[in-house]
Every structure is written in C-alpha cells, then in structure tokens.
Residue frames as qw, qx, qy, qz and C-alpha x, y, z in Angstrom:
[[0.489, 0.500, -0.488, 0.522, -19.63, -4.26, -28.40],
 [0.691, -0.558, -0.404, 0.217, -18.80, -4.79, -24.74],
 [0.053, 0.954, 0.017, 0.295, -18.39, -2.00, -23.04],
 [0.513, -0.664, 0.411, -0.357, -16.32, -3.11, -19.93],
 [0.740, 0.043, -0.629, 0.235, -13.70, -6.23, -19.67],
 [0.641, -0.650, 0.222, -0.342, -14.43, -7.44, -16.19],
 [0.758, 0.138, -0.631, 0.085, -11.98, -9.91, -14.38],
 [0.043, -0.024, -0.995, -0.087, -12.45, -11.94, -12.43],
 [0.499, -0.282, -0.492, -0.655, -15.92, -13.19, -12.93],
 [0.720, -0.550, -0.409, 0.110, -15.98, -14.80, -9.20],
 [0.116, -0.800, 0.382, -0.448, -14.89, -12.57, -6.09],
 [0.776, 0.125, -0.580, 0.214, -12.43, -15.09, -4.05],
 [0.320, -0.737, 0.422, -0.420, -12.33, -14.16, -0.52],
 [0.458, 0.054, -0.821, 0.335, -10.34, -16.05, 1.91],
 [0.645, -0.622, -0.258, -0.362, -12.67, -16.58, 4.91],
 [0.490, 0.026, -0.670, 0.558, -11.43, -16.24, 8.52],
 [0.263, -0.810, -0.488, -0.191, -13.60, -15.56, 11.23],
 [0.275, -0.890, -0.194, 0.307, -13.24, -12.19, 12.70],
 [0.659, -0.237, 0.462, 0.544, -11.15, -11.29, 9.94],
 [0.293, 0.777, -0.083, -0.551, -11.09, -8.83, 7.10],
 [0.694, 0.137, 0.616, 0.347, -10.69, -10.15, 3.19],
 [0.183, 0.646, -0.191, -0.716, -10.01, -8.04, -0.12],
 [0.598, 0.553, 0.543, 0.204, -11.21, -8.73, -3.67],
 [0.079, 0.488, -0.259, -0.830, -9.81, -6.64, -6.48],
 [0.658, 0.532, 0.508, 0.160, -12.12, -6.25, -9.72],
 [0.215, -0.391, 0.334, 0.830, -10.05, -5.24, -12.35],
 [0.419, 0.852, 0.152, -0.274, -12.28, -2.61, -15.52],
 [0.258, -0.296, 0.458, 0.797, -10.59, -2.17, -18.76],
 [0.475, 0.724, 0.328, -0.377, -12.04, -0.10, -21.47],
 [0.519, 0.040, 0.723, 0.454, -11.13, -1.33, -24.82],
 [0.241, 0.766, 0.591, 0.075, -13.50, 1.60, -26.77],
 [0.374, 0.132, -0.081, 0.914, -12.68, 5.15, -27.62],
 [0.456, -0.574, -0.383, -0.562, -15.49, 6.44, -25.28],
 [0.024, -0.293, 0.649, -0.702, -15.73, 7.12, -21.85],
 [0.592, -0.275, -0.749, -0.114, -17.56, 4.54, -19.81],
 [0.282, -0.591, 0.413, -0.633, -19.10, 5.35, -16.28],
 [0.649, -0.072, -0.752, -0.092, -19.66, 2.55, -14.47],
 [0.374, -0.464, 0.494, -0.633, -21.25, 1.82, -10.57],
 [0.325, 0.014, -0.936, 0.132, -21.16, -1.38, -8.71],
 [0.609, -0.376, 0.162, -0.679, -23.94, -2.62, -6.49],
 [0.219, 0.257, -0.938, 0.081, -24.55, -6.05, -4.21],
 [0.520, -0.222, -0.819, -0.100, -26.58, -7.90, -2.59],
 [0.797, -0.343, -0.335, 0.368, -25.14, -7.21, 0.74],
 [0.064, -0.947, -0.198, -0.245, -24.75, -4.06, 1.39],
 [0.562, -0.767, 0.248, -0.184, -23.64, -4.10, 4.91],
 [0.967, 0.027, 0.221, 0.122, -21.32, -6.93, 4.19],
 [0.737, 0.368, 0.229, 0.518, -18.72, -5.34, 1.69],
 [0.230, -0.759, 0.038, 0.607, -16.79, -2.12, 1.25],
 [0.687, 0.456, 0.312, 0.471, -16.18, -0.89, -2.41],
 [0.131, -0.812, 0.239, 0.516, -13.84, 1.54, -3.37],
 [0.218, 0.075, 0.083, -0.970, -14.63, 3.26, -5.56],
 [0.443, 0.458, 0.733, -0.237, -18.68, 2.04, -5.76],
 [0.420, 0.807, 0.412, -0.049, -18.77, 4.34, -8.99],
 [0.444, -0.504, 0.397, 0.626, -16.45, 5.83, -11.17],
 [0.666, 0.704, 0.054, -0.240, -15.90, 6.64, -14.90],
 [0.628, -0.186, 0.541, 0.527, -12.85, 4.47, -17.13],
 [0.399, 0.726, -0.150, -0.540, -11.37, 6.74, -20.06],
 [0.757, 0.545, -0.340, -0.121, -10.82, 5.75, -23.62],
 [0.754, 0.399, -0.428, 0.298, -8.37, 2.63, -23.54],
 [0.310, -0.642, 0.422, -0.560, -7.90, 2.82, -19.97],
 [0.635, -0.061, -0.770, -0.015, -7.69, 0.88, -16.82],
 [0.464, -0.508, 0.173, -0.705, -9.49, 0.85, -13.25],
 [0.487, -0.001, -0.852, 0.192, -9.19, -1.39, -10.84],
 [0.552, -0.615, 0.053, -0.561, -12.08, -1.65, -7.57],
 [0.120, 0.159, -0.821, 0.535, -11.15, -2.68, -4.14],
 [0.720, -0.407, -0.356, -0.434, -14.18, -5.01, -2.49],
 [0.165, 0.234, -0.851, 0.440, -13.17, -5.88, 0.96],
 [0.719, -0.464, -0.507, -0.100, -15.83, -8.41, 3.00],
 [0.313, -0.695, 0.366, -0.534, -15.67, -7.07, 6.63],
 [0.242, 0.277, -0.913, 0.175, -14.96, -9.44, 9.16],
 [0.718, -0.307, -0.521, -0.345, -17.62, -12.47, 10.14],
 [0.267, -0.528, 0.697, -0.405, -17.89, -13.83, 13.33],
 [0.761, 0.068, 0.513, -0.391, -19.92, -17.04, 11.86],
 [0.111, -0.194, 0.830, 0.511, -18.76, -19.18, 9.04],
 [0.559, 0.272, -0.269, -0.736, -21.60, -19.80, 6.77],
 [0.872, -0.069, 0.462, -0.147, -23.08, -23.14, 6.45],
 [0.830, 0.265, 0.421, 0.251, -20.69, -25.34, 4.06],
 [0.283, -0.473, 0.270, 0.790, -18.59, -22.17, 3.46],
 [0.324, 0.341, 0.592, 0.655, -21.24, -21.40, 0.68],
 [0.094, 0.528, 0.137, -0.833, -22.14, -17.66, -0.03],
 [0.266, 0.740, 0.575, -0.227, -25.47, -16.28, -1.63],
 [0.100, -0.745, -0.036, 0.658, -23.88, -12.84, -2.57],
 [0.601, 0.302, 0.430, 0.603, -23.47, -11.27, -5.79],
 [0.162, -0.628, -0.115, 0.753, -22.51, -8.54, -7.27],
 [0.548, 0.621, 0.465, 0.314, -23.75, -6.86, -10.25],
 [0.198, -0.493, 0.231, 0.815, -21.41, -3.73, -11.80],
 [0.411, 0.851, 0.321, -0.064, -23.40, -1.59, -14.51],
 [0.320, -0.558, 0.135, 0.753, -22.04, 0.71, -16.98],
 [0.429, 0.846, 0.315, -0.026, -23.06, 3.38, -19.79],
 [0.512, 0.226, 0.128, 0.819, -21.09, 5.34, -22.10],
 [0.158, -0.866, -0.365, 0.304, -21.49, 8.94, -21.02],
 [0.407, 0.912, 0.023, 0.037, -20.40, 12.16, -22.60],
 [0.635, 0.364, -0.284, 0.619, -16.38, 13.19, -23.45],
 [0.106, 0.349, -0.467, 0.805, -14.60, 14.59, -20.40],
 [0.724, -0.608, -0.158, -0.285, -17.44, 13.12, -17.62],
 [0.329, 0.347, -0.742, 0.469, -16.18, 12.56, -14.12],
 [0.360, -0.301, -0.867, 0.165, -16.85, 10.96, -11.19],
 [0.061, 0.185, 0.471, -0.860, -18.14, 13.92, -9.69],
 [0.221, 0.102, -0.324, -0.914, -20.67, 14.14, -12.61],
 [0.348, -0.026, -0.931, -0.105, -22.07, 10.68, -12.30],
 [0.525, -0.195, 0.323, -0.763, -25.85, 10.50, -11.13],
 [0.328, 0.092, 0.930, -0.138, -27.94, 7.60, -10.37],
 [0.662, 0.483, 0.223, -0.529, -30.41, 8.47, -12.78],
 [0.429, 0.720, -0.404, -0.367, -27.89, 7.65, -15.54],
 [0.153, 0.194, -0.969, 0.008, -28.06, 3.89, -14.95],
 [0.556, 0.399, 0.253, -0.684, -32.01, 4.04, -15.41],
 [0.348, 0.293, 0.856, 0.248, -33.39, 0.91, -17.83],
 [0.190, 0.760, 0.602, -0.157, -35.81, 3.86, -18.47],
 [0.080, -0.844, -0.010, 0.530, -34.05, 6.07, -19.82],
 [0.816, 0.569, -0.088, -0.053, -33.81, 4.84, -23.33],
 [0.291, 0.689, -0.657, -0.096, -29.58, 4.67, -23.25],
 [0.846, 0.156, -0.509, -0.028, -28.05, 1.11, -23.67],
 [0.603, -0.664, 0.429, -0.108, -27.35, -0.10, -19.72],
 [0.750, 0.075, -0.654, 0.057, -24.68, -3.37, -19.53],
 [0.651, -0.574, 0.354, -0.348, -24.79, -5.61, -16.57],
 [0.642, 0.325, -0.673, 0.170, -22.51, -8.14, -15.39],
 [0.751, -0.622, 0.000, -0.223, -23.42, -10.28, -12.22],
 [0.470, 0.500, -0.661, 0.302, -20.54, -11.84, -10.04],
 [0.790, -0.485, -0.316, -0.201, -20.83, -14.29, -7.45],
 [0.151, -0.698, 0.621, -0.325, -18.77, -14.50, -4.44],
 [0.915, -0.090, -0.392, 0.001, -16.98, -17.48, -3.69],
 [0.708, -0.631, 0.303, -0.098, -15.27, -18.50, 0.21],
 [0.727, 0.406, -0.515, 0.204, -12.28, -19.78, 0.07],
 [0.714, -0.687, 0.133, 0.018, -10.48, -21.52, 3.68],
 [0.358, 0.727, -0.585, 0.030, -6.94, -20.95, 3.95],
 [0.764, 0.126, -0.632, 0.041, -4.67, -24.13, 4.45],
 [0.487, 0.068, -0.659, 0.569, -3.10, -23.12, 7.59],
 [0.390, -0.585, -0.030, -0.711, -6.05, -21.07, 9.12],
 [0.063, 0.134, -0.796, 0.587, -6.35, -21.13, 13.17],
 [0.602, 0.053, 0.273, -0.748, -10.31, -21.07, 12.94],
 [0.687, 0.129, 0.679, -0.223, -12.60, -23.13, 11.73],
 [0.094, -0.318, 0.794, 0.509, -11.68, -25.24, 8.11],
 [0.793, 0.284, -0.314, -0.438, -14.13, -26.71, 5.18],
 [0.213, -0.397, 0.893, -0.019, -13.67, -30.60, 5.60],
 [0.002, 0.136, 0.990, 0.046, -15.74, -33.04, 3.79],
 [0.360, -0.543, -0.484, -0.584, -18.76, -30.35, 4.12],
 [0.610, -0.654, -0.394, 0.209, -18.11, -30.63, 7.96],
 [0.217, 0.861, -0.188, 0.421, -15.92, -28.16, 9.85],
 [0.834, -0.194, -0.456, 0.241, -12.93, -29.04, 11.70],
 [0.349, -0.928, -0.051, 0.121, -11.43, -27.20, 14.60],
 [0.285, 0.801, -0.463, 0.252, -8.03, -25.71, 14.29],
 [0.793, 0.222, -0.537, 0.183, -5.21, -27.89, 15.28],
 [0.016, -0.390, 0.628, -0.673, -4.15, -26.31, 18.91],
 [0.638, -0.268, 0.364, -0.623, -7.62, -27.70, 20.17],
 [0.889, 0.148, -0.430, -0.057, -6.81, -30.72, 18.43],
 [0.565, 0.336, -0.663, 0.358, -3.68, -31.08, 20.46],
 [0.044, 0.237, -0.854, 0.460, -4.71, -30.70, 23.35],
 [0.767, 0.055, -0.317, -0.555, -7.93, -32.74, 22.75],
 [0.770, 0.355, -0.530, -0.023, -5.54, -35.23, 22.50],
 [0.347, 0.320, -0.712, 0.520, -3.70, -34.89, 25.40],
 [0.462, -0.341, 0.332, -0.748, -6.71, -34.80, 27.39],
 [0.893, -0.009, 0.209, -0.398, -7.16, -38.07, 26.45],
 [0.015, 0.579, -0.798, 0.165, -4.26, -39.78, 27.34],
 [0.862, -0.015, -0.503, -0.071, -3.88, -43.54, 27.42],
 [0.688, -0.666, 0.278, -0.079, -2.60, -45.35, 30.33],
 [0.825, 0.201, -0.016, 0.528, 1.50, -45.96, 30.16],
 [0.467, -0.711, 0.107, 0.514, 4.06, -44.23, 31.05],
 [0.382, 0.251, 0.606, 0.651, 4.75, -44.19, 26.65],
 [0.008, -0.795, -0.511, -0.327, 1.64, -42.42, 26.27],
 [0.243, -0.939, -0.174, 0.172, 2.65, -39.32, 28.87],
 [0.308, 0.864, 0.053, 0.396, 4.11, -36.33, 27.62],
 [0.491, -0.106, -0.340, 0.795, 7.24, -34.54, 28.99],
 [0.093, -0.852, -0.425, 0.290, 5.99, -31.68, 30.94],
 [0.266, -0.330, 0.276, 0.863, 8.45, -29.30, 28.92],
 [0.116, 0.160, 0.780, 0.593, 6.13, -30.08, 25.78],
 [0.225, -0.554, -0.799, 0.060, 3.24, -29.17, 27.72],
 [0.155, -0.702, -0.238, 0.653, 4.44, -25.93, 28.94],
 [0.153, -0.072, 0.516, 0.840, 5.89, -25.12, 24.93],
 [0.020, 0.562, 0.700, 0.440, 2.07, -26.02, 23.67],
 [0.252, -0.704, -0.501, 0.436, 0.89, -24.39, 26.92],
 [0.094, -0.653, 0.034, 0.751, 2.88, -21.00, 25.87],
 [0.121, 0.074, 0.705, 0.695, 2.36, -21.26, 21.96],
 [0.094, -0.677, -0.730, -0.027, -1.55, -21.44, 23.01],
 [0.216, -0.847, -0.278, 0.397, -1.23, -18.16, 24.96],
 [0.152, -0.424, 0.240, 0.860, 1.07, -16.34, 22.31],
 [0.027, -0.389, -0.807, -0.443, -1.81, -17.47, 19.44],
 [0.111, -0.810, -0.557, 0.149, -4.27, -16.08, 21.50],
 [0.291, -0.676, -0.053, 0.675, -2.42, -12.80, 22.78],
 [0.036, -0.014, 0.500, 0.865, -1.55, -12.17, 18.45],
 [0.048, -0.442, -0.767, -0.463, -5.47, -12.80, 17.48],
 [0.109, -0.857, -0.313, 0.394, -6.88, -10.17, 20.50],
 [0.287, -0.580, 0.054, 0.760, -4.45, -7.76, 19.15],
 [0.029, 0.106, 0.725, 0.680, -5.57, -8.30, 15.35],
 [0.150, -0.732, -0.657, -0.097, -9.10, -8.05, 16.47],
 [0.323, -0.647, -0.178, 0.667, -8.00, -4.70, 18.34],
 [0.161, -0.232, 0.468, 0.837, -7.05, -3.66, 14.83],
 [0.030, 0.376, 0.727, 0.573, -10.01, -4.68, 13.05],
 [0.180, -0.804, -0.550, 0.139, -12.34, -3.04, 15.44],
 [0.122, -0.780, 0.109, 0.603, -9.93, 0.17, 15.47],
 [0.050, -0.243, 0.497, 0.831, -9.88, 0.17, 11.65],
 [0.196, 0.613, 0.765, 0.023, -13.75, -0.50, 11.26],
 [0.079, 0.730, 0.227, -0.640, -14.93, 3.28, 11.61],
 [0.103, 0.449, -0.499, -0.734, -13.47, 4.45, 8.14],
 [0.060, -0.158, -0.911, -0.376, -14.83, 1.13, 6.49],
 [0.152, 0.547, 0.788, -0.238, -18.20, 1.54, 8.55],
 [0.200, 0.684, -0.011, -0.701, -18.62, 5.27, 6.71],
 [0.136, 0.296, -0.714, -0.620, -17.74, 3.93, 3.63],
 [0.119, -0.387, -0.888, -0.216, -20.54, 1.13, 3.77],
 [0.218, 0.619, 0.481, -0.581, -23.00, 3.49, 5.46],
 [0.103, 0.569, -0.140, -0.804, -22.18, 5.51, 2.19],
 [0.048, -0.052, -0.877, -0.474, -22.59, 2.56, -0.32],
 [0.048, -0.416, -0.870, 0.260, -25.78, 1.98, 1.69],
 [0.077, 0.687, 0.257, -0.676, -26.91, 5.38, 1.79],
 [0.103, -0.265, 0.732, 0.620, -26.33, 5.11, -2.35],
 [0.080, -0.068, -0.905, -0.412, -28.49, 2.73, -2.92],
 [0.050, -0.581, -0.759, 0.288, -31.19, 4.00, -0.87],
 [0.194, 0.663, 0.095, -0.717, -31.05, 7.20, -2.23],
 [0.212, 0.127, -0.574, -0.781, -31.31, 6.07, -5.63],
 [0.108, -0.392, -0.913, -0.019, -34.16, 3.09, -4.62],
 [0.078, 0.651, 0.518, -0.549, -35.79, 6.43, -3.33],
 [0.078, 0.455, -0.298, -0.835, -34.97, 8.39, -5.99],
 [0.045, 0.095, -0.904, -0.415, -37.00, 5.65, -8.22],
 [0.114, -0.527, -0.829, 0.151, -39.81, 5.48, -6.03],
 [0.167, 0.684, 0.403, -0.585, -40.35, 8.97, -6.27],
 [0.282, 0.331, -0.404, -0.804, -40.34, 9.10, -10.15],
 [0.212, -0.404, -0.872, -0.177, -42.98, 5.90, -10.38],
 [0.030, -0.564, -0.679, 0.469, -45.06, 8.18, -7.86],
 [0.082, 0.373, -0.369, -0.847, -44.69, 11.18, -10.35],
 [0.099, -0.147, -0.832, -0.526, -45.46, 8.85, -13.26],
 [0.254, -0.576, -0.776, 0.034, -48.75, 7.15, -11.37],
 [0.142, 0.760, 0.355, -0.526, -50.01, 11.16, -10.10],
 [0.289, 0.355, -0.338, -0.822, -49.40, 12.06, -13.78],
 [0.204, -0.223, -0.900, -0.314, -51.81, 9.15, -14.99],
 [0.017, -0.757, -0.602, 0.253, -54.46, 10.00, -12.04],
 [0.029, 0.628, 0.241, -0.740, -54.30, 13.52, -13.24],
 [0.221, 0.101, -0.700, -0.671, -54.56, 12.79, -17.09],
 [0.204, -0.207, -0.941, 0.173, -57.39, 10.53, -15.55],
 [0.015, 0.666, 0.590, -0.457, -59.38, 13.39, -13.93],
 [0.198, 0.459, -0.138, -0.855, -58.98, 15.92, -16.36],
 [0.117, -0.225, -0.879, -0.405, -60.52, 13.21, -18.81],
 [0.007, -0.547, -0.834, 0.073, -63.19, 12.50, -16.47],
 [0.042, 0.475, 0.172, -0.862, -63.53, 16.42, -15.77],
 [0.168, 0.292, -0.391, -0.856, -64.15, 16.91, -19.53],
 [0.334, -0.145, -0.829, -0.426, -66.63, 13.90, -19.95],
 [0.043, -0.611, -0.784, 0.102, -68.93, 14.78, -17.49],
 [0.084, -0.246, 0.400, 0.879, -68.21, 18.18, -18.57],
 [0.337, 0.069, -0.571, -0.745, -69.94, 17.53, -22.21],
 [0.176, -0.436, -0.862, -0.190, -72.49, 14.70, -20.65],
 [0.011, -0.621, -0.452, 0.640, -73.85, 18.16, -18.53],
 [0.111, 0.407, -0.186, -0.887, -73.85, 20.05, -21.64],
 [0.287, -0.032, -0.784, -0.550, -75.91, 17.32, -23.53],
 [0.071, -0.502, -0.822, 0.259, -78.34, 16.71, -20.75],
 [0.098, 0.525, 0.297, -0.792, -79.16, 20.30, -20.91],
 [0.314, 0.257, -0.501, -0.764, -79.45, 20.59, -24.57],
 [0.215, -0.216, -0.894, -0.329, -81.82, 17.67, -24.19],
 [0.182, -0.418, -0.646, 0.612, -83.53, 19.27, -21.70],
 [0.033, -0.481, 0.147, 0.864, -84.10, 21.96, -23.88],
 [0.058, 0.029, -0.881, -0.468, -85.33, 19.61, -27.05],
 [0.092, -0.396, -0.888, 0.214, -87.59, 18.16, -24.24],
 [0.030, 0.607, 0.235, -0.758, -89.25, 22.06, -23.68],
 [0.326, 0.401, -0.243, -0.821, -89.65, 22.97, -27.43],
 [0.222, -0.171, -0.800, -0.531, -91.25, 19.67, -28.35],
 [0.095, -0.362, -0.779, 0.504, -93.46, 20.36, -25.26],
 [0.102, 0.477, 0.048, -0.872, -94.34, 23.85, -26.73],
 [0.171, 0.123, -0.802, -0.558, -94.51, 22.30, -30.14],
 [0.160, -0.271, -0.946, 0.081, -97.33, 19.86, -28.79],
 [0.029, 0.523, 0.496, -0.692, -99.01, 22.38, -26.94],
 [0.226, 0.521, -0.183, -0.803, -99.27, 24.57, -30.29],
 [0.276, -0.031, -0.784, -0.555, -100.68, 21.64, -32.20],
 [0.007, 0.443, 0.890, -0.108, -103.32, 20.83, -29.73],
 [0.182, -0.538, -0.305, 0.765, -104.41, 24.17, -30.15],
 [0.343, 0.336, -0.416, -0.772, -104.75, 24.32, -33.74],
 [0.121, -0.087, -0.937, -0.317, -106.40, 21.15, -33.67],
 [0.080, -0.478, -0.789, 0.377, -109.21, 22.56, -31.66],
 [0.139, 0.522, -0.089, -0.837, -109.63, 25.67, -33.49],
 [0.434, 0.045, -0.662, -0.610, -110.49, 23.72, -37.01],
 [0.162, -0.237, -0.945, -0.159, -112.65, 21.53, -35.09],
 [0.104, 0.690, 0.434, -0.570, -114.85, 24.58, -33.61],
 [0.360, 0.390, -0.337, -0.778, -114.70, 25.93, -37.53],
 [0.265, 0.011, -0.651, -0.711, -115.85, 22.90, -38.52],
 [0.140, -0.411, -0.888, 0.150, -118.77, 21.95, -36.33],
 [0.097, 0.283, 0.562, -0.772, -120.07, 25.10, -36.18],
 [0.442, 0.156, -0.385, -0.795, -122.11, 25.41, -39.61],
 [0.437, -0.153, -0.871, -0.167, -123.39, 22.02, -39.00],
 [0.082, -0.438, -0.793, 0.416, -125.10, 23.44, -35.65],
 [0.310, 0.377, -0.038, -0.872, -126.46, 26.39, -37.52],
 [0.498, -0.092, -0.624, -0.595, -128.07, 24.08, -40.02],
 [0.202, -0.055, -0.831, 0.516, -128.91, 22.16, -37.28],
 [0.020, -0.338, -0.346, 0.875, -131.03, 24.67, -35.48],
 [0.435, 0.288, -0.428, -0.738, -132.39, 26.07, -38.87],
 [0.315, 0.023, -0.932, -0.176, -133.66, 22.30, -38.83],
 [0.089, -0.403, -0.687, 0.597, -135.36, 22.34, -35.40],
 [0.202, 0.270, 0.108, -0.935, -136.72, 26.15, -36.42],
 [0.360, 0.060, -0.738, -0.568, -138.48, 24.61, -39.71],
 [0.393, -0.101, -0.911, -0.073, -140.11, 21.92, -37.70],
 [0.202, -0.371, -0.422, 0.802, -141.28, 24.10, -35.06],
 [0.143, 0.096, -0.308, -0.936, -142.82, 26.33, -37.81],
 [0.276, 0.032, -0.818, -0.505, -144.36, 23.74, -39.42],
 [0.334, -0.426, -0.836, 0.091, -145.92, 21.92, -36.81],
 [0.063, 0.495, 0.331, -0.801, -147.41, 25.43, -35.43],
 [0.440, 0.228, -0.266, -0.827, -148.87, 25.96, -39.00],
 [0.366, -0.291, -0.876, -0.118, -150.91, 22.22, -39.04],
 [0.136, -0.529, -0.783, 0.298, -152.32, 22.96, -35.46]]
C-alpha cells in the first residue's frame, strides 16, 4: 500500500534571474496510520523547505513549501540536475513532529522506508525582463532589443524616431531598472530568515550523514573487537597447547631416560655369569698347564 500520495511528481519553478520561485508539494494520507515523512535534495543550499519533516495524520492532508532562492546565472539550456527525494514511515499513534528522529528513516533499521524522487523542472516566463529559453539559445529581454535597434538606424529621415519616443523608452528603461533594484533590495532583505532555514536543512542532513558515520564506526570497532577477543582466545589456547606439549616433550624424555637404564641393568645381569665362567675357563687352563710342566 502506498503510504503517501505525492503531487506533483515534477517541481515547476519559474526561473528569473535574481529572483525567488515557490513549489508547493502537496502529502495526502489515504491510511488509518500516522505517516512521518522528511524531504531531502540534492541541493541543499539551493532550496528552502518548509516544513523539511513532519508527520500527516490518518486521512489527512499536508502541503510543503520548496522555494529555489534566487540565481544570478541561468543554467545552460534552462536544464536542472536537481532532485528531490521525500521519505516516509509509519510511526506510532499520536507521533509529532517534535518526536521525529533521523534514525527513523534508517534502511537499517528493519521498518518498511518509501521513497519517491522528484525532479525539478525550469520553466521561463512569457513576459520575463531577463534572459528567455529560445530555440536552446537565450535571447535578451526586449528593452535591449529596442534599443539595439535604434542604435542601428538606417539612413532616411523614415527610419528616425521622434525624440518624444526616445525619451518614453528612455524613461520606461529607467523606471524597469529603478522597480528591479528595489525587488532585489527585497530579496536580499528577506534572505536572512530563508538563509537560517537552509543553514538548518543543511545542518539536518549533516547531522544525520554524521549521525550514520558514527554508527558504521560503532559497527566496524564492534567487529575489530569481536576480532581481538577471538584472536585473544586463540592464541590464548595455542599457549596452553604448546605448554602441554612441552610437558609431553619432558615425560617422554624421562620415559627414555628410564628405559635406557633398565636396558643396561639386564645387560650387566646378563654378561656377568658368562665372565665368571669365563675366568673359571682361563683358571682351569692355568692349572692344567702348571700340572704338565
């Protein structure tokens, strides 16, 4: 069952340089279960979400605010990389956002994550003063057209403007200009709130990327210490078998020692009657030859 009906599946921003853009993604929860759910991007620095995390009850609806700060470069071919990808887990009855850790959108932690990527897509508006999407090229906004144009007048007295028309473009140029400083005045005096808010997305995701890295470092010193108490215990028992061979090595040493010892004892019982007859031989002959002469 899907936990989370996302819409829209593409974030549409209108692009204008130096310009601020909003995306809403609307959450409905279609389940009788409370769903927590926490967005993440690409692009950190790039985006503002509100809220970046959050929890939709039973049969509810929730709606996040993405707003794309404001560019001062158009992207090549007005095509964007970004994407976003918005998790979410069922979590206990009566959770709130306050409750909502980053562990609890852990693949590792055995509960059932969904993910749903979204891509961002540029849109140029029709009547924008900046630069426009043409053909893959980009054309300039239409005041520098005009007076492009007039810089490159034809000879004729047909071809030259009344100088009224000149002063109208002349002042239309300078009220265009005078509105877009003052809109930039705004965007730079409403940045601060937005920059705290992305520092905080930012500061999110780095404290959970840290918060990962320091349970893989856990994991990997519980493996080297399952690792040494192994080795502890196997050289452990190969010291207790060297000795006990060491030992073996001593009582067949003794062993040896007590058989050469009985083997020399029967061989002095049995050689000696054989030099007493011996002798008793010699004496006889000795006798003998003393009774002839």
């Amino acid at each position: 069952m899907e936990l989370l009906d996302i819409q829209p599946r593409e974030l549409k921003f209108t692009f204008e340089l130096k310009k601020q853009s909003s995306c809403s993604i609307h959450l409905v929860n279609k389940a009788d279960l409370y769903i927590a759910f926490k967005v993440k991007t690409t692009s950190p620095k790039r985006y503002c979400v509100r809220p970046n995390t959050g929890v939709v009850k039973p049969n509810a609806e929730c709606d996040v605010m993405v707003t794309m700060q404001a560019q001062r470069v158009a992207p090549p071919d007005m095509q964007c990389k970004d994407k976003f990808l918005i998790q979410s887990t069922v979590v206990p009855y009566g959770t709130t956002e306050t409750d909502i850790r980053s562990d609890m959108f852990a693949k590792d932690s055995g509960k059932y994550i969904e993910e749903k990527k979204l891509r961002v897509v540029l849109i140029g508006p029709a009547h924008s003063p900046v630069l426009l999407p043409l053909n893959g090229l980009l054309k300039q906004d239409p005041c520098h057209e005009i007076f492009s144009q007039k810089d490159q007048l034809l000879s004729g007295v047909e071809n030259t403007p009344p100088a009224h028309a000149v002063a109208k473009d002349v002042e239309g140029f300078k009220t265009a200009k005078v509105t877009d400083e003052s809109r930039a005045a705004k965007d730079v005096e409403s940045r601060p709130a937005e920059d705290v808010d992305e520092l905080k997305l930012t500061h999110d995701i780095a404290k959970e990327n840290l918060a990962k890295d320091i349970e893989e470092l856990n994991s990997k010193l519980n493996v080297l210490e399952l690792n040494l108490s192994e080795a502890k215990l196997t050289i452990t028992k190969l010291t207790e078998e060297r000795s006990m061979a060491t030992r073996e090595k001593e009582t067949l040493k003794h062993e040896l020692a007590m058989l050469r010892r009985k083997s020399d004892v029967r061989r002095v019982r049995v050689g000696f009657p054989f030099l007493f007859v011996l002798i008793i031989a010699l004496i006889g002959i000795a006798a003998g030859y003393l009774m002839h002469s």
